[in-house]
PAPA-896941 format. One record per residue: residue in one letter; x, y, z of N, C-alpha, C in turn; chain; residue number from 1. Coordinates in nm, 4 decimals, always signed. Example, Ala and Ser with C-alpha at 12.3 -4.5 7.8 and 13.67 -1.06 7.14 Angstrom:
% PAPA-896941
a,+1.3190,-0.5690,+0.7800,+1.2300,-0.4500,+0.7800,+1.3200,-0.3300,+0.7800,A,1
s,+1.2850,-0.2250,+0.7080,+1.3670,-0.1060,+0.7140,+1.2900,+0.0030,+0.7870,A,2
This chain:
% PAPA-896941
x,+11.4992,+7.9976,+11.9431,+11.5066,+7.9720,+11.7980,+11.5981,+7.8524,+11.7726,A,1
x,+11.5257,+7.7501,+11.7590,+11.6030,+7.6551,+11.7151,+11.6766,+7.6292,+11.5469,A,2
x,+11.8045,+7.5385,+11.5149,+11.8506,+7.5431,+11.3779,+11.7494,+7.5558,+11.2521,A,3
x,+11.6511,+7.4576,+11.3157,+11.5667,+7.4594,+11.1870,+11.4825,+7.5607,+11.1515,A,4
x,+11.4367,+7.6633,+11.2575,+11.4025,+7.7778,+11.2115,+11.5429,+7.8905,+11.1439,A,5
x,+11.6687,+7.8970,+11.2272,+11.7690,+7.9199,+11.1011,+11.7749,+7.8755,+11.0147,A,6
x,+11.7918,+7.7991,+10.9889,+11.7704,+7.7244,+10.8505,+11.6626,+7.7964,+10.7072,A,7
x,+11.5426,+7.7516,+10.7605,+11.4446,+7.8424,+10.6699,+11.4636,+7.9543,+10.6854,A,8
x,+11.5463,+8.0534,+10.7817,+11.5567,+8.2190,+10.7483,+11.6546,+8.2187,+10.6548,A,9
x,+11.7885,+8.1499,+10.6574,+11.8675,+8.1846,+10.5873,+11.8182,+8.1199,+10.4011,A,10
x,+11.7654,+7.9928,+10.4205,+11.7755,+7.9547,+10.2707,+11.6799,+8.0525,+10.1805,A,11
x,+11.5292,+8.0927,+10.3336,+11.4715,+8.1525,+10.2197,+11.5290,+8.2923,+10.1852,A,12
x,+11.5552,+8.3298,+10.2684,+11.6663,+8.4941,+10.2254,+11.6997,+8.4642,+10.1218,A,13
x,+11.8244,+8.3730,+10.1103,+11.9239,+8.3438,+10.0129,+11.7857,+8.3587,+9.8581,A,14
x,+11.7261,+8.2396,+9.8783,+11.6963,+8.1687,+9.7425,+11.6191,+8.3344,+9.6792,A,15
x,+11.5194,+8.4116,+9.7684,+11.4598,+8.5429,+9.7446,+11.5735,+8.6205,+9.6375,A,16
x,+11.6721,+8.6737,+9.7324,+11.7507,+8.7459,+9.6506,+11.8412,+8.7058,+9.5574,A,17
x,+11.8061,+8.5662,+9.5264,+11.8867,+8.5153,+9.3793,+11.7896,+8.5215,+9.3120,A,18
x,+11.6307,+8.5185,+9.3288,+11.5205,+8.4971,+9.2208,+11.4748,+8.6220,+9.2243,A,19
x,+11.5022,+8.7159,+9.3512,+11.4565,+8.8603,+9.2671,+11.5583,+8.9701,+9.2250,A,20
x,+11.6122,+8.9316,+9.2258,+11.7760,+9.0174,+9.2291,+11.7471,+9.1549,+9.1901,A,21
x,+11.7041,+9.2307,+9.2891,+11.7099,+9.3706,+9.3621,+11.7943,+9.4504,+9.2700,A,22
x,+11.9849,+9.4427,+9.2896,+12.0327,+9.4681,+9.1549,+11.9883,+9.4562,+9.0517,A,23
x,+11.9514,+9.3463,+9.0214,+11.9350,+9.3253,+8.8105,+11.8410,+9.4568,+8.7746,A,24
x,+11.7448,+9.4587,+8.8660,+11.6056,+9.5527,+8.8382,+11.6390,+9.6825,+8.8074,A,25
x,+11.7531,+9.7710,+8.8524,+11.8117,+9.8860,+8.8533,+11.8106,+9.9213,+8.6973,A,26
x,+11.8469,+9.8275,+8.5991,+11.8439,+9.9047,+8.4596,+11.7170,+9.9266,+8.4012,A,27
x,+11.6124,+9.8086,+8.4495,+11.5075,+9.8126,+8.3759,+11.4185,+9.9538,+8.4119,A,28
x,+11.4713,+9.9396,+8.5540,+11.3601,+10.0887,+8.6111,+11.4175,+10.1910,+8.5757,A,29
x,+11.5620,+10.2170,+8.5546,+11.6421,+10.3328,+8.5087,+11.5346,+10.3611,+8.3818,A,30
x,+11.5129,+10.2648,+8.3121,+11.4746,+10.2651,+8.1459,+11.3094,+10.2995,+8.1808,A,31
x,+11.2850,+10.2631,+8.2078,+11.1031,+10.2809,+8.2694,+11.0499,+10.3771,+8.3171,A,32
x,+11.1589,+10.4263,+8.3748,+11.1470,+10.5458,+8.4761,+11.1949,+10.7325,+8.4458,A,33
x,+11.2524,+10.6595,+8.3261,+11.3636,+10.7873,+8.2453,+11.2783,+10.8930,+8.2469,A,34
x,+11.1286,+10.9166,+8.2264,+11.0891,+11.0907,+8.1896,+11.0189,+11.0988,+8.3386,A,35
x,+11.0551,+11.0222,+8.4646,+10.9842,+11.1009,+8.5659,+11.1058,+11.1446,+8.6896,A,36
x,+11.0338,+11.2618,+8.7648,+11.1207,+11.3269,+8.8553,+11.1882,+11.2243,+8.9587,A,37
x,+11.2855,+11.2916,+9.0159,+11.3576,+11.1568,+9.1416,+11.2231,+11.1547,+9.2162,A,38
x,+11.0904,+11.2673,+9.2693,+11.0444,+11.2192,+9.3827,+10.9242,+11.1173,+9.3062,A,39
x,+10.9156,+11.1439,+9.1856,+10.8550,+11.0016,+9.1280,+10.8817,+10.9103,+9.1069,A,40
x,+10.9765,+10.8545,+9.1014,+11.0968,+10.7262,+9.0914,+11.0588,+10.7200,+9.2270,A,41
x,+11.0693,+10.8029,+9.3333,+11.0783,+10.7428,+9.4588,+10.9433,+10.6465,+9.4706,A,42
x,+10.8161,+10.7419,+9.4902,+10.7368,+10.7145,+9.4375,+10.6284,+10.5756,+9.3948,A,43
x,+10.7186,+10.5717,+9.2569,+10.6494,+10.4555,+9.2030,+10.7921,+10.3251,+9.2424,A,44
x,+10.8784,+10.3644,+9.2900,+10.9912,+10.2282,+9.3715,+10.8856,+10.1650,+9.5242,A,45
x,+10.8338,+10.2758,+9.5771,+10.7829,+10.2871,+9.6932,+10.6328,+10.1570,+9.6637,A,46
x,+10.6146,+10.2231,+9.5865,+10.4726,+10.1488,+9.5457,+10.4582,+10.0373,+9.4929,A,47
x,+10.5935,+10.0070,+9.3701,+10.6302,+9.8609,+9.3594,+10.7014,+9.7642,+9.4979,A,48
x,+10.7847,+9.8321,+9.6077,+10.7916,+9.7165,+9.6614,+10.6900,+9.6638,+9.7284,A,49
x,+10.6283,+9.8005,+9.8095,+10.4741,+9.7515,+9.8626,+10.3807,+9.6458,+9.8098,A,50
x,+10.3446,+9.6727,+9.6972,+10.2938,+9.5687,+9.6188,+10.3561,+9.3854,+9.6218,A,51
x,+10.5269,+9.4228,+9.5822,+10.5366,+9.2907,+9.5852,+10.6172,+9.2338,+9.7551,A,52
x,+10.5593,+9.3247,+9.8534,+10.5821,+9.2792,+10.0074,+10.4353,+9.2102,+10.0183,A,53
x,+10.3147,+9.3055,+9.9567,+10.2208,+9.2070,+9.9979,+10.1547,+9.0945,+9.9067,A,54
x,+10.2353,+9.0516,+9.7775,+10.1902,+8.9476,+9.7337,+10.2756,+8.8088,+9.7904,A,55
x,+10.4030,+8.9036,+9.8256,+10.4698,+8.7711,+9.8867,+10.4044,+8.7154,+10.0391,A,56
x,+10.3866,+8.8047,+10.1257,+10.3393,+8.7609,+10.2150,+10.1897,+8.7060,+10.2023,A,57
x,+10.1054,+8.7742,+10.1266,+9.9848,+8.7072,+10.0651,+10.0007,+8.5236,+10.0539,A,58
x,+10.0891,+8.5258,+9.9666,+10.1474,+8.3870,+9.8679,+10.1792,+8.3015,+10.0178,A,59
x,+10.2470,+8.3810,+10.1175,+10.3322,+8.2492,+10.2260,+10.2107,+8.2476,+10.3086,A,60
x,+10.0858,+8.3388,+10.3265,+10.0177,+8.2796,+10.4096,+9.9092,+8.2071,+10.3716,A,61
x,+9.8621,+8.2040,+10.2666,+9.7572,+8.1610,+10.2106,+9.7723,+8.0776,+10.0760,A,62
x,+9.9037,+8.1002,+10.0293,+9.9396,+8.0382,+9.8644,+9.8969,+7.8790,+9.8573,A,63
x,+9.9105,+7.8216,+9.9552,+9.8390,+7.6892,+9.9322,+9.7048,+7.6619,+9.8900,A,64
x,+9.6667,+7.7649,+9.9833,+9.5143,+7.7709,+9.9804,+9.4265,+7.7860,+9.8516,A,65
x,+9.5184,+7.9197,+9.8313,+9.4781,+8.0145,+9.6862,+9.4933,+7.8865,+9.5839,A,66
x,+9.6034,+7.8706,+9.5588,+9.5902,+7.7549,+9.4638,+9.5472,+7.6077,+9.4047,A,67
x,+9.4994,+7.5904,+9.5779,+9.4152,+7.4940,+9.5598,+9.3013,+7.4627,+9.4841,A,68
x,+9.2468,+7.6527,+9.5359,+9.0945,+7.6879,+9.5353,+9.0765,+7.6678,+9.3588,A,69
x,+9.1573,+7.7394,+9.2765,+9.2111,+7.7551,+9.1442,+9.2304,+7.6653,+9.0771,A,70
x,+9.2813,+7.5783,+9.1383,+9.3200,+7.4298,+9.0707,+9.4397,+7.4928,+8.9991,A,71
x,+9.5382,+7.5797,+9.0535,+9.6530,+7.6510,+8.9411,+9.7904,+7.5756,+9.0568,A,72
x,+9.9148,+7.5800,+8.9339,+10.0072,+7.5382,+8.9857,+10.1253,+7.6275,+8.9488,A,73
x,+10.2031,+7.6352,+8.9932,+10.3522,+7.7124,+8.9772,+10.3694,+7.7410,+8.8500,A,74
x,+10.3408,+7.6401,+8.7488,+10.4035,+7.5787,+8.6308,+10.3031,+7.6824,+8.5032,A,75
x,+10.1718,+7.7277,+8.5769,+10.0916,+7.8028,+8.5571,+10.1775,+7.9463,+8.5451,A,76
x,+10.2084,+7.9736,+8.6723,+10.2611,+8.0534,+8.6912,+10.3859,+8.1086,+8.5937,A,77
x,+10.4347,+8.0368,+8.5626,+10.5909,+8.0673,+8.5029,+10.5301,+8.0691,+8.3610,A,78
x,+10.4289,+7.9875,+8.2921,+10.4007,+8.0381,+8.1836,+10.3695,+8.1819,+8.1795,A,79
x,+10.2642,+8.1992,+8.2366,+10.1855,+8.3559,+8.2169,+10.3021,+8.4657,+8.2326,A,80
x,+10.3485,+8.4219,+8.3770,+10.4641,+8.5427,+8.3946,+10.5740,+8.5545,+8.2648,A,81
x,+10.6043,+8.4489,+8.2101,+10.7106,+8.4203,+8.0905,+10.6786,+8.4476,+7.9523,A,82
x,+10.4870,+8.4645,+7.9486,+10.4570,+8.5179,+7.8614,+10.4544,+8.7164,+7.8623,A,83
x,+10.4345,+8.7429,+7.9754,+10.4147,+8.8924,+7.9791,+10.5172,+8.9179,+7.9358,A,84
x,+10.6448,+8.8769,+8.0283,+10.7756,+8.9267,+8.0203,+10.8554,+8.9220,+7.9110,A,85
x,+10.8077,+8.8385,+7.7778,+10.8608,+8.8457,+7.6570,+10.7894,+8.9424,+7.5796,A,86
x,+10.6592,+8.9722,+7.6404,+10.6016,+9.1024,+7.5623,+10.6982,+9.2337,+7.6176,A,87
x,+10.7184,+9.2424,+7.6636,+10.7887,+9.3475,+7.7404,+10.9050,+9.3387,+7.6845,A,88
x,+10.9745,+9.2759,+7.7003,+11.1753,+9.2318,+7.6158,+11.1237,+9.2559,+7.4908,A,89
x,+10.9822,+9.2511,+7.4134,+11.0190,+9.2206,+7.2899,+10.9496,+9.4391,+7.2646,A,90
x,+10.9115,+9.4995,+7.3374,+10.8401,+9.6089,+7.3170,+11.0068,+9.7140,+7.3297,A,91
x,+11.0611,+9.6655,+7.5069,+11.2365,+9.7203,+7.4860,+11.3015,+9.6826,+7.3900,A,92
x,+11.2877,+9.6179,+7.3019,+11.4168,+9.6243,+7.2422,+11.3504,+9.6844,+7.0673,A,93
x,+11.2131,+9.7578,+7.0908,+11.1377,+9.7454,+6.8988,+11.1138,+9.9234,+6.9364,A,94
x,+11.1383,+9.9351,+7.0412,+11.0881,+10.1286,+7.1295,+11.2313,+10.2043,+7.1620,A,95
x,+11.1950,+10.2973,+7.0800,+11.3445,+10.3658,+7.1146,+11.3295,+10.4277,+7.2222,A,96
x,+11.1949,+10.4839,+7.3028,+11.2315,+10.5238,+7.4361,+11.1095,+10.4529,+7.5136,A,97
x,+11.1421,+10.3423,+7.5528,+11.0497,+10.2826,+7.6110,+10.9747,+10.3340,+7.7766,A,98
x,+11.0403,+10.4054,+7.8224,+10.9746,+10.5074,+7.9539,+10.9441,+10.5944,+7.8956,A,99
x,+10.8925,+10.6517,+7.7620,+10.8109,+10.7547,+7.7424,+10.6441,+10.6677,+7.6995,A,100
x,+10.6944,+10.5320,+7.6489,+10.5180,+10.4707,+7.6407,+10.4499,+10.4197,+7.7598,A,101
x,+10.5424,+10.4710,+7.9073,+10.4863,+10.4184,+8.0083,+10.4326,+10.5477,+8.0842,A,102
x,+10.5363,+10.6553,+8.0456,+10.4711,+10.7575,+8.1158,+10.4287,+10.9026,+8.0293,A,103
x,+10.4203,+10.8841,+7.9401,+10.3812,+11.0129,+7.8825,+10.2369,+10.9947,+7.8304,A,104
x,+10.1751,+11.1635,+7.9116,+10.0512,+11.1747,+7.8948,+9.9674,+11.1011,+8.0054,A,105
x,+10.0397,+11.0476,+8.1548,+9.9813,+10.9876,+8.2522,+10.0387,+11.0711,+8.3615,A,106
x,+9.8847,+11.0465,+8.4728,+9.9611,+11.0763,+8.5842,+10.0404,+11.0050,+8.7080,A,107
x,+10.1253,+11.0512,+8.7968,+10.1791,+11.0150,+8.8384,+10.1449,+10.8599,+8.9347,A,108
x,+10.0598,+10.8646,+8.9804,+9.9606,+10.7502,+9.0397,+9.9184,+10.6105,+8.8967,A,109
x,+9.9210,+10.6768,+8.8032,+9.9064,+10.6080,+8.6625,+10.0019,+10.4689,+8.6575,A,110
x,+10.1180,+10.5967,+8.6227,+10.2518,+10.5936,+8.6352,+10.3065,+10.4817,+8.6947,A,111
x,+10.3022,+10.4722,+8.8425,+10.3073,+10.3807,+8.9383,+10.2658,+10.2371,+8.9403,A,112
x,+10.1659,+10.2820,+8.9279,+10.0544,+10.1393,+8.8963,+10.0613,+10.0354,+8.7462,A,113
x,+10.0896,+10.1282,+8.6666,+10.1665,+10.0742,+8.5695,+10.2738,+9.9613,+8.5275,A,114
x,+10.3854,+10.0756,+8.6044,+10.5346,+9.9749,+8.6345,+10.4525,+9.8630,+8.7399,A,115
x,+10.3749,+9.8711,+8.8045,+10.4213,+9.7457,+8.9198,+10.4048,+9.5956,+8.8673,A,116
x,+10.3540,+9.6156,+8.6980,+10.3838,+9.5057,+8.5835,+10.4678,+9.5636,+8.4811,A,117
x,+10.5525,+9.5008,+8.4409,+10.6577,+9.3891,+8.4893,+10.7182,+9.4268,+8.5982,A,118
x,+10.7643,+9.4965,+8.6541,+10.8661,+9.5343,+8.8009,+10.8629,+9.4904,+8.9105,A,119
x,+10.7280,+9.4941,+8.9371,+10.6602,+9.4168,+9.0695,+10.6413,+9.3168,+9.0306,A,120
x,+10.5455,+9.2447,+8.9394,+10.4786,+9.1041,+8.9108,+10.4584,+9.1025,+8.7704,A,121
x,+10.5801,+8.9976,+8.6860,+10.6306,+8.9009,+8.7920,+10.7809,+8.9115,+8.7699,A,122
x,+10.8467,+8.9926,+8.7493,+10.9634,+9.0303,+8.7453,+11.0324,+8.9929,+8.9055,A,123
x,+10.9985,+9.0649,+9.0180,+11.0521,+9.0819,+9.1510,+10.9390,+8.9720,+9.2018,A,124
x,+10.8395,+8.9754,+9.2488,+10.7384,+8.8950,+9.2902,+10.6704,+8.8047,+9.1355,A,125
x,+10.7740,+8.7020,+9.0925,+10.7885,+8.6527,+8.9885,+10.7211,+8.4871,+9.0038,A,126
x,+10.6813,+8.4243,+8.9210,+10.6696,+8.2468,+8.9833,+10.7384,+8.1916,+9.0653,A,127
x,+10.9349,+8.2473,+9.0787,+10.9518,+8.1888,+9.1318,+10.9775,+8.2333,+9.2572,A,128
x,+10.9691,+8.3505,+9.2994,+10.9484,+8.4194,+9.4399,+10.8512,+8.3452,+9.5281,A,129
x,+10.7424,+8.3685,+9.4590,+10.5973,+8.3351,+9.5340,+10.5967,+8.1536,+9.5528,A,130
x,+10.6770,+8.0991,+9.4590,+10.6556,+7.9658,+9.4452,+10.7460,+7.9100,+9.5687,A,131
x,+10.8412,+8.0045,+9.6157,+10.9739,+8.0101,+9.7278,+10.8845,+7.9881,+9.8460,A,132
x,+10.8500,+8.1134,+9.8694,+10.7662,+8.1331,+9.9828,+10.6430,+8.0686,+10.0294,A,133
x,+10.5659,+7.9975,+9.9381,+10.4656,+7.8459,+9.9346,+10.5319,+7.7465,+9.9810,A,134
x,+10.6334,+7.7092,+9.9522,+10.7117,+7.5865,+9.9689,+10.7658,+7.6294,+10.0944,A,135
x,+10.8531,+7.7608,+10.1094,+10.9259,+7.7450,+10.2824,+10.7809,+7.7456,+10.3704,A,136
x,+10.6660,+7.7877,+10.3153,+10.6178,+7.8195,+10.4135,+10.5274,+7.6992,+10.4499,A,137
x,+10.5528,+7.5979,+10.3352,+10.4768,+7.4578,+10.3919,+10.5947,+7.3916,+10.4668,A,138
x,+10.6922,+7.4292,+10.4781,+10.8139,+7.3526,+10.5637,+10.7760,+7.4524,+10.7126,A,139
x,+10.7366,+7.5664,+10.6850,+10.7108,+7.6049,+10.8307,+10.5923,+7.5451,+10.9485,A,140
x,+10.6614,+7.5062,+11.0517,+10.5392,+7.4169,+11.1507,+10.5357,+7.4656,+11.2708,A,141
x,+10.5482,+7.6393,+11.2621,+10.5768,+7.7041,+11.3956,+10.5313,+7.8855,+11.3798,A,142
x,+10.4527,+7.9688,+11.4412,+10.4426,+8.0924,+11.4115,+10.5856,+8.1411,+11.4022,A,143
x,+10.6758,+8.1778,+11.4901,+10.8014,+8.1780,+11.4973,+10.8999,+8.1444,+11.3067,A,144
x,+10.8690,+8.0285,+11.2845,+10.8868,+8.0074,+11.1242,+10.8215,+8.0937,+11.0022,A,145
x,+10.7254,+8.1248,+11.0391,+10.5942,+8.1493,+11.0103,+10.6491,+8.3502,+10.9538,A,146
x,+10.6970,+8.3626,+11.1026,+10.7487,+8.5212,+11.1057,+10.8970,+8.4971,+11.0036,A,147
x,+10.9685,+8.4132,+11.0540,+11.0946,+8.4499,+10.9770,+11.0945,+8.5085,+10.8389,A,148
x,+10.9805,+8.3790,+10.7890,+10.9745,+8.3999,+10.6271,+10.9174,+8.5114,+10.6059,A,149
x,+10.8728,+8.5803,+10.6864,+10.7664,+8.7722,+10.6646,+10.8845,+8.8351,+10.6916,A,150
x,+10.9601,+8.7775,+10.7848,+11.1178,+8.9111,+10.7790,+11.1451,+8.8987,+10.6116,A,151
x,+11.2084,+8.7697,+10.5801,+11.2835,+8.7882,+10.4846,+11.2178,+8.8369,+10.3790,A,152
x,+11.0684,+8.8524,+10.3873,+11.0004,+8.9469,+10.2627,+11.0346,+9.0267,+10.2719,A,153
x,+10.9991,+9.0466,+10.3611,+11.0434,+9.2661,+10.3932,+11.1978,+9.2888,+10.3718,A,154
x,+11.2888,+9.2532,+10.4148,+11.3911,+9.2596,+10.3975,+11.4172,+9.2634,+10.2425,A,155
x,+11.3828,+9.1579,+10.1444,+11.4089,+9.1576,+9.9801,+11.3660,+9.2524,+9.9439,A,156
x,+11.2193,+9.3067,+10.0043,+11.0947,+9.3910,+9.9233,+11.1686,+9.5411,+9.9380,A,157
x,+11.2651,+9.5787,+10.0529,+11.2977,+9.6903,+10.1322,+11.4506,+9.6587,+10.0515,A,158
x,+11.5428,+9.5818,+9.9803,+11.6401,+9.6337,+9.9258,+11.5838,+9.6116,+9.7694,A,159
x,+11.4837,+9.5816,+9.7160,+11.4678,+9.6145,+9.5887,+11.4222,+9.7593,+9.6055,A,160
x,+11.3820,+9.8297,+9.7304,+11.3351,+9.9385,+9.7442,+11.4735,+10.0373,+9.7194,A,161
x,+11.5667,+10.0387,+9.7959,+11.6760,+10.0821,+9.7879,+11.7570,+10.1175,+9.6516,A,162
x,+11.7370,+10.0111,+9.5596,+11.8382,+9.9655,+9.4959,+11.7314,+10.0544,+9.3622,A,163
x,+11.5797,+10.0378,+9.3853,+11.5340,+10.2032,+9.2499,+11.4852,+10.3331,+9.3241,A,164
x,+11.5356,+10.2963,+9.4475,+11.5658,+10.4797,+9.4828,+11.6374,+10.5556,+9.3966,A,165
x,+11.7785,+10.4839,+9.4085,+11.8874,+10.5057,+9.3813,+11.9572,+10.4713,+9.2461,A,166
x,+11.8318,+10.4430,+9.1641,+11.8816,+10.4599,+8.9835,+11.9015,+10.5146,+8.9379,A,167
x,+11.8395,+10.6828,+8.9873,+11.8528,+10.7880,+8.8990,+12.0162,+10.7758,+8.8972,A,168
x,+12.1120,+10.7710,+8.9951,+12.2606,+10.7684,+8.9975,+12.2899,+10.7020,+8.8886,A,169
x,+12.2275,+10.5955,+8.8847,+12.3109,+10.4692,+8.7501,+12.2726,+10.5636,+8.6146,A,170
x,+12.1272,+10.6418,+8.6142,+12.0917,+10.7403,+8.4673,+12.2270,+10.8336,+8.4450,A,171
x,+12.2455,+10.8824,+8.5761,+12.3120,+10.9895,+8.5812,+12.5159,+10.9317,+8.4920,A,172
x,+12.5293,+10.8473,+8.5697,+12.6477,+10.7864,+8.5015,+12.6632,+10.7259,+8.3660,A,173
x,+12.5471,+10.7033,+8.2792,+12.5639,+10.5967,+8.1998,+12.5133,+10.7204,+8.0902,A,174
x,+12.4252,+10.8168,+8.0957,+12.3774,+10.9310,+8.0326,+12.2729,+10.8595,+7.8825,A,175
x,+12.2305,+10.9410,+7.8207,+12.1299,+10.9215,+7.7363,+12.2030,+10.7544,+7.6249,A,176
x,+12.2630,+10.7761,+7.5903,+12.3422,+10.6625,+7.4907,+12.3596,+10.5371,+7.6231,A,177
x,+12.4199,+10.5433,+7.6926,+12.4034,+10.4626,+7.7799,+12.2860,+10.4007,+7.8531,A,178
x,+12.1877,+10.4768,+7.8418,+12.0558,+10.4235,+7.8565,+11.9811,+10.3376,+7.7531,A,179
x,+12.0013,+10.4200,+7.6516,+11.9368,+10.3185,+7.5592,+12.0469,+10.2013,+7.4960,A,180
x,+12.1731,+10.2097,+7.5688,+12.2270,+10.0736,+7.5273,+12.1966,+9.9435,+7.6635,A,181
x,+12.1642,+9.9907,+7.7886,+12.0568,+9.9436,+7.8625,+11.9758,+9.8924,+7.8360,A,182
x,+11.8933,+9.9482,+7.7684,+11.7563,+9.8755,+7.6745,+11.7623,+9.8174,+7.6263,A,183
x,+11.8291,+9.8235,+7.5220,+11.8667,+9.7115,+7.4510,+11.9384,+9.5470,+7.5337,A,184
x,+12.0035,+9.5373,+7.5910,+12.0712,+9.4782,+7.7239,+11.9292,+9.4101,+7.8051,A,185
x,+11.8620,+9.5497,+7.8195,+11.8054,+9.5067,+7.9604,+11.6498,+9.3933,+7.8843,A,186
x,+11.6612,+9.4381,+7.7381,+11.5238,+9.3892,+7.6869,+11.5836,+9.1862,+7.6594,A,187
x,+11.7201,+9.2095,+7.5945,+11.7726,+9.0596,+7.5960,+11.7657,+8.9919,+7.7023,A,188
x,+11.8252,+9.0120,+7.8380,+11.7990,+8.9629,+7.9539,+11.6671,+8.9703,+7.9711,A,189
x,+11.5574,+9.0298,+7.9556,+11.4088,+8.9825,+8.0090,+11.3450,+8.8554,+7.9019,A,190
x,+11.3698,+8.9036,+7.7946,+11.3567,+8.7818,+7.6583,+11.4381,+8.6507,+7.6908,A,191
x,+11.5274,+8.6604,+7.7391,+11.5802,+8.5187,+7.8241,+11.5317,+8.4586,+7.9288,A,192
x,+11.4947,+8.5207,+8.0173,+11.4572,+8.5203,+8.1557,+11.2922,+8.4697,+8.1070,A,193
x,+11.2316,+8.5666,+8.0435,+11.0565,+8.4705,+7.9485,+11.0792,+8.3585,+7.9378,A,194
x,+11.1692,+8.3212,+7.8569,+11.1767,+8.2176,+7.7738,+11.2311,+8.0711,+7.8819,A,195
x,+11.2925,+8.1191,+7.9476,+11.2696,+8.0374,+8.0751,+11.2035,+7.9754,+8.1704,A,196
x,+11.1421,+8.1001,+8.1667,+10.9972,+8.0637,+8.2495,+10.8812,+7.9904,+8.1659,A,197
x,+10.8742,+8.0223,+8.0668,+10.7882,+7.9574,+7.9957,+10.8139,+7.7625,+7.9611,A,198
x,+10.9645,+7.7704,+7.9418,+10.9934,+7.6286,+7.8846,+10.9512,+7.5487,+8.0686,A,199
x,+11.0421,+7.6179,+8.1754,+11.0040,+7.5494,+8.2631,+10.8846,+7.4992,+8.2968,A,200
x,+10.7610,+7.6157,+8.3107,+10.6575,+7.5889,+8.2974,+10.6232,+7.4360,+8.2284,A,201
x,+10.6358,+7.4793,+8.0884,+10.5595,+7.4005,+7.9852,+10.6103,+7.2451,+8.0369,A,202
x,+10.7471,+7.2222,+8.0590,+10.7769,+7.0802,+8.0918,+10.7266,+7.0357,+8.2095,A,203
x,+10.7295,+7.1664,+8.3229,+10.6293,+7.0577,+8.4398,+10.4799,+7.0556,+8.3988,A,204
x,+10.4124,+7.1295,+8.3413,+10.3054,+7.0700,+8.2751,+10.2781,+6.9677,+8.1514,A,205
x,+10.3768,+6.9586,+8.0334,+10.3999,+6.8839,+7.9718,+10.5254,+6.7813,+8.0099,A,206
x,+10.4740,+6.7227,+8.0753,+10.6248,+6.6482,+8.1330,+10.7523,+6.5813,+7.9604,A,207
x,+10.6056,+6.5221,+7.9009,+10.7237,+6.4685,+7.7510,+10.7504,+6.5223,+7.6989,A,208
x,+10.7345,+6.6749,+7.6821,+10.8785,+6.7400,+7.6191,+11.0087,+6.7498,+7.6548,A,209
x,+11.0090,+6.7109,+7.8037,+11.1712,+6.7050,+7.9003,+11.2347,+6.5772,+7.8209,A,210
């Protein structure tokens, strides 16, 4: 293993868990997740990282390709994702219990499949995850490179896994008032985080608004 394959393990690690931040996700799923049992939280955590282990690795082996085929670009990307995600910030913060319009009156498999928008995609496997893993993986010129960047999926995909195992604890500490002051919290931070994605977007596609 030469530097330059260190190199791409460590930056793409790094850049992953600053753009999916494993932590941040803990309130939103606390809030999402509020009327189902721990082994459903397990569950539907289980099923969102899966999901966004295989869009990332999807994205690093083929994302060039895919987007070619599409004629779509990143910038694509960060709109749409920046548009969902302000529907969502804007539904947390107008819903006084926003995990009862996700899970009540569904079943558990429902349930799951549900959250893995926003939670999975594009929240965690977001524009700029997938847009990470396109780019290291056009810097990769070696199977060996090739693998690193599939560790460091699994590795992000396997502590966002961890980190909503283990929310019910954060429910448990923060209790009903504390949850929904979460929501509120957790809906501003996604309404920021939209609105980001979207302007970015719009300027690399509209370059003269920069």
């Amino acid at each position: 293993m030469n530097s330059s394959n260190i190199e791409i393990f460590i930056q793409t690690l790094v850049t992953l868990f600053v753009l999916m931040d494993p932590i941040g996700i803990v309130p939103i799923f606390v809030v999402l997740t509020k009327e189902q049992t721990k082994e459903q939280q397990k569950n539907t955590a289980k099923h969102i990282s899966l999901v966004v282990a295989l869009v990332l690795i999807v994205s690093t082996l083929f994302g060039n390709d895919i987007l070619s085929y599409f004629y779509i670009g990143i910038a694509e990307f960060k709109v749409s994702g920046g548009l969902l995600l302000l529907l969502m910030s804007i539904q947390m913060l107008t819903t006084d219990n926003i995990g009862t319009v996700f899970s009540k009156g569904q079943s558990e498999s429902y349930n799951s499949g549900r959250l893995v928008t926003p939670l999975g995609i594009p929240l965690l496997a977001g524009p700029g995850a997938i847009g990470t893993v396109i780019i290291y993986g056009q810097n990769a010129h070696s199977t060996l490179s090739y693998g690193l960047i599939l560790v460091d999926v699994i590795i992000a995909s396997f502590t966002a896994y961890v980190a909503m195992v283990n929310a019910h604890h954060v429910a448990r500490f923060f209790g009903d008032i504390g949850i929904e002051v979460i929501t509120k919290i957790a809906g501003l931070i996604l309404g920021a985080i939209a609105i980001r994605f979207i302007c970015q977007g719009l300027i690399r596609l509209l370059p003269g608004l920069n």
